[in-house]
Structure formats: C-alpha cells, structure tokens
C-alpha positions as CSV (number, residue, x, y, z in Angstrom):
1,X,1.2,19.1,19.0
2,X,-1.3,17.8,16.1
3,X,-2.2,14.0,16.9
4,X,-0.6,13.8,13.2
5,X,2.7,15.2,13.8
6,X,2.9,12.7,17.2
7,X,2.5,9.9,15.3
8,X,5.0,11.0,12.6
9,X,7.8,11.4,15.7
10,X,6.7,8.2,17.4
11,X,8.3,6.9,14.1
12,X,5.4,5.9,11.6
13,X,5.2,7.2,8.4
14,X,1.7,8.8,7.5
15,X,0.7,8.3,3.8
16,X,-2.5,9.8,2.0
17,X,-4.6,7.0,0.5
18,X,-5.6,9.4,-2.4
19,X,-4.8,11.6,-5.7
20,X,-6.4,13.5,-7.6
21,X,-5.8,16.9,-10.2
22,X,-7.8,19.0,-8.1
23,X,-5.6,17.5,-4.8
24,X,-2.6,18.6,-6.6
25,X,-4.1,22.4,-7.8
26,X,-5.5,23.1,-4.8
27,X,-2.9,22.6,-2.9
28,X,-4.3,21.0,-0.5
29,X,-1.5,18.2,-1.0
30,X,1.0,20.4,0.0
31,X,-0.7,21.4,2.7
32,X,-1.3,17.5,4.3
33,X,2.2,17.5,3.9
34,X,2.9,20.4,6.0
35,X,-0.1,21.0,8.0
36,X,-0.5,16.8,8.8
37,X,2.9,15.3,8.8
38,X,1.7,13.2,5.2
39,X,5.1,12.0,3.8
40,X,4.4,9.8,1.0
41,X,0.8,8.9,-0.7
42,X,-0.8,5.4,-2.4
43,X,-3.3,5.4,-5.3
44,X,-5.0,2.6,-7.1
45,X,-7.4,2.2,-10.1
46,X,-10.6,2.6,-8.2
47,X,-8.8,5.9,-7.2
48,X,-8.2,6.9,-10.7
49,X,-11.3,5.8,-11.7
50,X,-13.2,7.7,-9.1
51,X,-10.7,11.2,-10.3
52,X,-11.6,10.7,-13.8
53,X,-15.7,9.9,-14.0
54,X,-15.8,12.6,-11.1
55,X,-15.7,15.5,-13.5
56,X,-13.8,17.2,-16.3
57,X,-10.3,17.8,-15.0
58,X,-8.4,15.4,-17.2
59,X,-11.0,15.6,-20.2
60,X,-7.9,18.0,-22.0
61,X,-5.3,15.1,-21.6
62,X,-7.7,12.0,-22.5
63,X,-8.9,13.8,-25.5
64,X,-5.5,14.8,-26.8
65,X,-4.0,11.4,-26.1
66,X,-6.7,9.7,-28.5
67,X,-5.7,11.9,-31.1
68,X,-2.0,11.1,-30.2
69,X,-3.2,7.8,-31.1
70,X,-3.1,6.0,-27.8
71,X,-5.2,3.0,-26.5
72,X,-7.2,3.9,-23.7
73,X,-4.7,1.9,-21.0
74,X,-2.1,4.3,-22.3
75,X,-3.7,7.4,-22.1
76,X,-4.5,6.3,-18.3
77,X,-1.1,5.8,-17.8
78,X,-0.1,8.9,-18.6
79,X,-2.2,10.8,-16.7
80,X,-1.4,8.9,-13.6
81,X,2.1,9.1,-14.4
82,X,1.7,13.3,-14.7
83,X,0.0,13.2,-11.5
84,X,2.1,11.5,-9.8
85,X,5.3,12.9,-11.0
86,X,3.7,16.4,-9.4
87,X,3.4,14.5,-6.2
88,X,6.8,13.0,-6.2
89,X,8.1,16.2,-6.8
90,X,6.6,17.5,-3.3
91,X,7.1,14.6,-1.4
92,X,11.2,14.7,-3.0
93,X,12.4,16.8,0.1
94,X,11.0,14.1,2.4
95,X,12.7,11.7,-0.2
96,X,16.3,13.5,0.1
97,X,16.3,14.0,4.0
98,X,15.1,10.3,4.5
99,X,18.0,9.0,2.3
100,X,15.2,7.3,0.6
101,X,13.2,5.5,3.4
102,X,10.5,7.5,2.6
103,X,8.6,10.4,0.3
104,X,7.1,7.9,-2.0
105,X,4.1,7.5,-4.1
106,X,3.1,4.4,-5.7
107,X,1.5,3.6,-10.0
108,X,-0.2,-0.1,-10.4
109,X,0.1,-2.6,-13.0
110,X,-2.8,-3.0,-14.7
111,X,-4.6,-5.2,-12.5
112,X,-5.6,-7.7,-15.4
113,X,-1.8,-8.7,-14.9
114,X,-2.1,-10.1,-11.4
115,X,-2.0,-13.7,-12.7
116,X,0.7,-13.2,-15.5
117,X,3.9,-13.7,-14.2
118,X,6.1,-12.5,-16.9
119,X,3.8,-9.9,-18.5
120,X,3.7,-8.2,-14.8
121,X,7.5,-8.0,-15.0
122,X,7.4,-6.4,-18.4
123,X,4.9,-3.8,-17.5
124,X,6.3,-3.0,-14.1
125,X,9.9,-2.7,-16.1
126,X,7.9,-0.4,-18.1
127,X,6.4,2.1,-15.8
128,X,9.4,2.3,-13.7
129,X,11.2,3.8,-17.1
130,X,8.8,6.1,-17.8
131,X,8.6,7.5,-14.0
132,X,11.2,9.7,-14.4
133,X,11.2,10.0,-10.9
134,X,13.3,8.1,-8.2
135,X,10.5,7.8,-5.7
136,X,8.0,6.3,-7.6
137,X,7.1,2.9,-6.6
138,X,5.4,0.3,-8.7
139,X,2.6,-1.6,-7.3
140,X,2.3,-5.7,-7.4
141,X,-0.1,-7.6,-6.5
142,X,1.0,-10.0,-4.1
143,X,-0.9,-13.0,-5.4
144,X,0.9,-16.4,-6.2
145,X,1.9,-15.3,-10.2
146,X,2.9,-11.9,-8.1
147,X,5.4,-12.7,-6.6
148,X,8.1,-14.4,-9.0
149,X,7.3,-10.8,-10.4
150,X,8.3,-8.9,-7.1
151,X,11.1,-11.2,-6.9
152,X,12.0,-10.3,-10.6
153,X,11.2,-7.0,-10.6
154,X,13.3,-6.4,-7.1
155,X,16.2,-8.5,-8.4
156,X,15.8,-6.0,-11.5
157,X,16.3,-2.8,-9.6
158,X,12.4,-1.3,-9.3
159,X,11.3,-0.4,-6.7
160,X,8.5,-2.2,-5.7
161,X,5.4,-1.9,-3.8
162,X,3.2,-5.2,-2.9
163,X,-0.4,-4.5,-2.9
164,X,-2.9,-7.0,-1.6
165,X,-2.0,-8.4,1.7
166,X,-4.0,-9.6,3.9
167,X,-2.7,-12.4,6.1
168,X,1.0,-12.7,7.7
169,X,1.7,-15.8,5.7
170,X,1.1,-13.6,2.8
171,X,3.2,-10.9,4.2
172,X,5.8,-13.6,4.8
173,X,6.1,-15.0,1.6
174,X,6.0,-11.2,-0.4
175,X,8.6,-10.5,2.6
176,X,10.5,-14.0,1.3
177,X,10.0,-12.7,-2.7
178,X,11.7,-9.6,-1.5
179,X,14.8,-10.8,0.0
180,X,15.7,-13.6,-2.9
181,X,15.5,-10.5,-4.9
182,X,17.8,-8.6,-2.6
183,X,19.7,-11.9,-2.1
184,X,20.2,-12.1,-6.0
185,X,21.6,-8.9,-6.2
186,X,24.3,-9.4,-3.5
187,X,25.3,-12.7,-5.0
188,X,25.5,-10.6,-8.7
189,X,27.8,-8.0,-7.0
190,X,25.4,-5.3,-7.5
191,X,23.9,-2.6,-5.0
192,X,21.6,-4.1,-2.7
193,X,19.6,-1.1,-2.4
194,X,16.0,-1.4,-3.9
195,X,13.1,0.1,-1.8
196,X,10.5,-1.9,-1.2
197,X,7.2,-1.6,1.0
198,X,4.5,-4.5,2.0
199,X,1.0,-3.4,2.2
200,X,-1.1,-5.3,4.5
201,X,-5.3,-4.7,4.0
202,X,-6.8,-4.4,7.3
203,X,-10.9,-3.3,7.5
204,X,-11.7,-5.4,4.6
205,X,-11.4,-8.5,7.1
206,X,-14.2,-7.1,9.7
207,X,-16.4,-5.8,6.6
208,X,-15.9,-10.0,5.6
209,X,-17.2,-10.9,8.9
210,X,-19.6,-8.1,9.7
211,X,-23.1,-9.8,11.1
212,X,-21.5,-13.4,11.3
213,X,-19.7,-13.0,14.8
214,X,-21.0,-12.4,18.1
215,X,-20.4,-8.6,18.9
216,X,-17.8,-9.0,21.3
217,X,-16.0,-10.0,18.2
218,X,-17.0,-7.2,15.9
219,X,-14.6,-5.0,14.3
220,X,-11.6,-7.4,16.0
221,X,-10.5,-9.6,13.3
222,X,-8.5,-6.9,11.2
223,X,-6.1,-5.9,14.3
224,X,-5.6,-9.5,15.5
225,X,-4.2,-10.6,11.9
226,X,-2.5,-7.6,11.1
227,X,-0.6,-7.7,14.9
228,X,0.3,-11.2,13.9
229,X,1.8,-10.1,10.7
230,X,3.4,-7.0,12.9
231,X,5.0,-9.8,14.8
232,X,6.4,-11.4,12.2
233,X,8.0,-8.6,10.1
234,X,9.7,-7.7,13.7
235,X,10.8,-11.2,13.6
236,X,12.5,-10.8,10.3
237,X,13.9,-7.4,10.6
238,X,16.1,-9.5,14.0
239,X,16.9,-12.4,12.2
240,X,19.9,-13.6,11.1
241,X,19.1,-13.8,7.4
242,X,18.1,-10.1,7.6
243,X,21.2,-9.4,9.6
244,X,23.5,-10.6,6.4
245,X,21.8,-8.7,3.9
246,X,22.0,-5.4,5.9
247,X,25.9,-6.2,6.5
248,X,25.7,-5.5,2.9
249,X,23.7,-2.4,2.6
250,X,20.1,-3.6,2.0
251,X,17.5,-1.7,3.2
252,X,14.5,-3.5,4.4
253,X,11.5,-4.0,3.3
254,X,8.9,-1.5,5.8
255,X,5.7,-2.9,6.4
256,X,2.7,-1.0,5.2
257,X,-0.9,-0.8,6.6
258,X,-3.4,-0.3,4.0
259,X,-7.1,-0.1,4.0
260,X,-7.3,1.5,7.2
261,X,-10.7,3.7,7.3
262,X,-13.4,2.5,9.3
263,X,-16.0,0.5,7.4
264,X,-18.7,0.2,10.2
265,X,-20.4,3.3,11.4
266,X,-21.0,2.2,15.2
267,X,-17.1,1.7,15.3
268,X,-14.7,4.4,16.0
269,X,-13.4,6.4,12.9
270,X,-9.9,5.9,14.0
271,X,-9.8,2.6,15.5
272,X,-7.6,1.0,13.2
273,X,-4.9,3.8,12.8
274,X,-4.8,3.9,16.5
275,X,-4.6,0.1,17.3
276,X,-1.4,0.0,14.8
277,X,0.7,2.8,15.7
278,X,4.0,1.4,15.2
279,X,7.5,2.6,14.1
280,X,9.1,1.8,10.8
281,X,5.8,1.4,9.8
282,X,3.6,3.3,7.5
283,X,-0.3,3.9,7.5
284,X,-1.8,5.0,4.2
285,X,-5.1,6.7,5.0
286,X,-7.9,8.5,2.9
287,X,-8.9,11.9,3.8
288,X,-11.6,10.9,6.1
289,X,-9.2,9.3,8.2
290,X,-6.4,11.4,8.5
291,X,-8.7,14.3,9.7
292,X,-10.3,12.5,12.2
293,X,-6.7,11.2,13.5
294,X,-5.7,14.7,13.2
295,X,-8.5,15.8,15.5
296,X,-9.0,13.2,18.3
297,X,-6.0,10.6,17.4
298,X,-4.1,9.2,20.3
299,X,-0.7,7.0,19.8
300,X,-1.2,3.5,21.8
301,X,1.0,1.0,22.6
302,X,2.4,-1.3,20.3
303,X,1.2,-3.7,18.4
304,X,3.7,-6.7,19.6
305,X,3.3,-6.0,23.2
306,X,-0.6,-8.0,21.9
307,X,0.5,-10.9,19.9
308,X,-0.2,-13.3,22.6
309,X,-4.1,-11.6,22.7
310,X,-4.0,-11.6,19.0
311,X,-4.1,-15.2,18.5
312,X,-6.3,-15.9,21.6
313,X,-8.7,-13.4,19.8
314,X,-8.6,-15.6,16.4
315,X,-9.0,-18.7,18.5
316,X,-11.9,-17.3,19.4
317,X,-12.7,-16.1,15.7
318,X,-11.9,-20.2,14.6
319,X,-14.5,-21.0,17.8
320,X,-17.4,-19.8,15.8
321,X,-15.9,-21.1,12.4
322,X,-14.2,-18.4,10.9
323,X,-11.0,-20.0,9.2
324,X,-8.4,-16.8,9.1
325,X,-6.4,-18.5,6.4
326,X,-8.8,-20.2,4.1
327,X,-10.6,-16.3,4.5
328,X,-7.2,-14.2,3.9
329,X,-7.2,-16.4,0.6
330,X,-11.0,-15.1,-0.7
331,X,-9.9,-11.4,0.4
332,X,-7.1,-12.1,-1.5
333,X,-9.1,-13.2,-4.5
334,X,-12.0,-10.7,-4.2
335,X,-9.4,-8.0,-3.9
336,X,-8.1,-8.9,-7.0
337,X,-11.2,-9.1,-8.8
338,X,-12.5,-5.9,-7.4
339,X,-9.6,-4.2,-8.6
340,X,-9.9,-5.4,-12.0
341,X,-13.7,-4.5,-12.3
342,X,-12.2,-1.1,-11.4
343,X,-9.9,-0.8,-14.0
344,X,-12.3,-2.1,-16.6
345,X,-14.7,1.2,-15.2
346,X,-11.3,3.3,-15.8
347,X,-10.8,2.2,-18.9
348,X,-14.4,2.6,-19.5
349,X,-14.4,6.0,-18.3
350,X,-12.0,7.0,-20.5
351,X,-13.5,5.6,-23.6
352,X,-16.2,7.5,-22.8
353,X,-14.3,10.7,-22.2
C-alpha cells in the first residue's frame, strides 16, 4: 500500500498545496486524487500569482475580462473562481461520501483586507455567493481584525477557512471565533452546521530560526509549537463546551497543517508530514512533498503522545532567547505582509497581461 493511501486510512486528510490550469488539463489533479489519496486542495495568491506570470494559460480569460470591463481584482477572481469550481467538482464525490467533512478547496480574501474587519466580512459574503459550489471554502486570515470576521462570517453560514496560524494561542483564539459563531447560530435556532478548518503554518518557524540555534535545535521549533497546538485542539474537541455544541449538530472545526515542505536542504524532505501524522487532521502539501511522502513516507506516532517533549524542546528554544510567542506574532505579521506583496505581483501580473 502507497505511503499516501496509509496515511489517508490512519485517518488524515491529504490536501494538495497547489492549482493551476495546466494541473486541471492535464489531469494530473485527477490523478493525485486517485493515484495519492489527495482529497481536498489549498491555494493562495502567491499560488495564483506564480499560475498566471508562469505562462499564457489564462491570457484568453484576463484579456476578455478587461474588455468585460473588469478591474484587475475582479478578473483574478474569476479565474480563480473557474478554477476552482473544476476542482470542487472532482473533489464533490469525496465531498458527498464524507457528508461534508471533507473534498474541499479553499479562495482568499484579498489579502489587503486582513486588517479590515467589516470589509473582510463583505468580501468573504461575496465570494462565497459567487462559488456556486458547496465545498468551497473562503480563506481568513486569522489576525486580530480577522477574527470578528471568522466569527461573522461563520455566524453567517460561510464556510470558513483560517489562514495564517502559527502558534496554539492563535489556534485557540480562531478555535474560540469559531465556536461563538457556531454558538450564535444555536442560540438563533438555526443549523449549526458550517465547515470550518484552522490552518496552522509549520516550516516558516525553523526557516525564522535557521543559523540562530545550536544544531541540536535545528529544524525542531515547527513540530514542538504545532504538537502544542495539536494538544490543545484535542483538548477542545473533549471538552465540555464542545460537547454541547455537538449535542446540537455542530461539526467541529478540523485542524489543518499548512506550510509543510521542507525549507532546509540538510533536513529530510518529509520530516514535517511525518512528525504530524494525525487523525481528523489534514496536511496540505505541494507537489514536492506529496511525492516524496508517496515514495519513502512512513506514519509515526502521534503527535500528543510528545507534548510533554514539546514544551521541554521550547524551554530549551527560550534557553537561547528565542521567545515562541513574541516570534508566532512577527510570522504572523510577515505572513501577512508577504501575502499582500503577493497579491500586489498578481494584480500586477494581470495588468500586464
């Protein structure tokens, strides 16, 4: 059995960390999905970006959007709404059998957004009208204006995907947005069913510390924060806060783990996707990764059998001054920023189309 399909039965769900036209005409899509146990996919404006400066497969579209008369954020939208629609419609027999756990892809608010509260909810109420799709989630940054939004948005009915994690207070508190949402709902009498998944960024926290630890600590930080955060959405998932709300018919919120290729070339290619294998979970990986998991992967034990070593490792991290929360807070920020310059080049890219 494919290293892929055993960590699809030991009950994690294996996302691609990518789209594109030519992923979608190929067919190679299709065949992640069948070949590699991919049930669902992410994308994000660098990914866009990257699809639409790369060549000339949307050059059609752009230009006849312009003459449509569209500004250059709507014309992306579209496009990455007809892409995505093509993807939903193969991951919609994953969708139906799942009940609607899983077979989802995920659009972005325009990342400019991420500290306007009530333009966020607009947008986001946008999109998820024009998806025409019901596995379509709607990404939101999970920044301090973010997450009134996901509450909002939630409380609203969209389903909501919360981009940008990168500590478990953070998880915690999009976790907390999430269920006054939810909670709102019951209270209103309406169906407390809206999907929702958290993504939690893990290599971006070694690539942060890369040179300024001793090596014993190399490539270490990522798993110890994000088996913390592990720990704590198993915490929630038993508690009995949780335990009313799924009395009721909620569905809970599944913890994501995002940004999971290997930044450091002495480091194993897989190390992250092995050291997280959990269930009810989900791993979004790019291409690189999911082949090399698909040819030498291996399914570990669980990440909360190694809390207690996860917060001994950042003891040691705090030993040699690295401050895990004041640091989650600057990912935070430079994610955010990074993702705007990104859309800025999207935008640009399509100008120039």
């Amino acid at each position: 059995m494919k290293p892929t399909q055993q960590l699809h039965e030991f009950g994690q769900s294996l996302w691609l960390d990518n789209i594109t036209r030519n992923l979608l005409d190929s067919g190679t899509l299709e065949r992640y999905i069948t070949e590699d146990s991919i049930t669902g996919l992410t994308s994000n404006p660098s990914i866009f970006d990257k699809a639409i400066a790369a060549g000339t497969d949307y050059d059609q579209d752009i230009a006849g959007g312009k003459v449509a008369g569209g500004s250059d954020e709507e014309v992306f939208f579209d496009l990455a709404l007809a892409d995505l629609r093509r993807a939903a419609d193969l991951f919609a027999p994953v969708h139906a059998r799942t009940d609607g756990v899983d077979g989802w892809v995920s659009l972005e608010v325009s990342p400019l957004l991420a500290r306007d509260t009530n333009a966020t909810v607009e947008q986001a109420k946008a999109l998820h009208a024009k998806t025409e799709r019901p596995n379509i989630f709607i990404k939101i940054p999970g920044t301090a204006e973010g997450l009134p939004a996901i509450e909002e948005c939630i409380f609203a009915g969209v389903p909501i995907n919360v981009t940008l994690l990168f500590s478990a207070k953070q998880y915690q508190d999009a976790a907390e947005a999430y269920l006054r949402g939810i909670e709102r709902r019951v209270a209103a009498g309406w169906n407390p069913v809206v999907p929702s998944v958290a993504s939690l960024f893990v290599s971006r926290w070694d690539k942060a510390v890369a040179g300024r630890v001793p090596d014993h600590l190399e490539n270490r930080l990522g798993i110890a924060v994000s088996t913390l955060a592990y720990k704590g959405y198993r915490t929630l998932l038993e508690s009995a806060r949780w335990g009313r709300l799924a009395n009721e018919g909620a569905r809970a919120q599944r913890l994501l783990w995002a940004s999971t290729s290997t930044k450091n070339p002495a480091a194993p290619d897989i190390l992250y996707v092995q050291a997280l294998a959990a269930p009810f979970t989900i791993n979004t990986m790019p291409e690189a990764t999911l082949s090399a998991f698909g040819d030498h992967g291996e399914v570990g034990d669980l990440p909360v059998a190694k809390a207690q070593a996860a917060k001994q490792t950042l003891s040691s991290f705090a030993e040699v001054g690295i401050d895990h929360q004041k640091l989650a807070g600057e990912l935070q920020h430079e994610g955010t920023e990074s993702f705007d310059a990104s859309w800025k080049n999207l935008l640009e890219s399509i100008r120039s189309k």
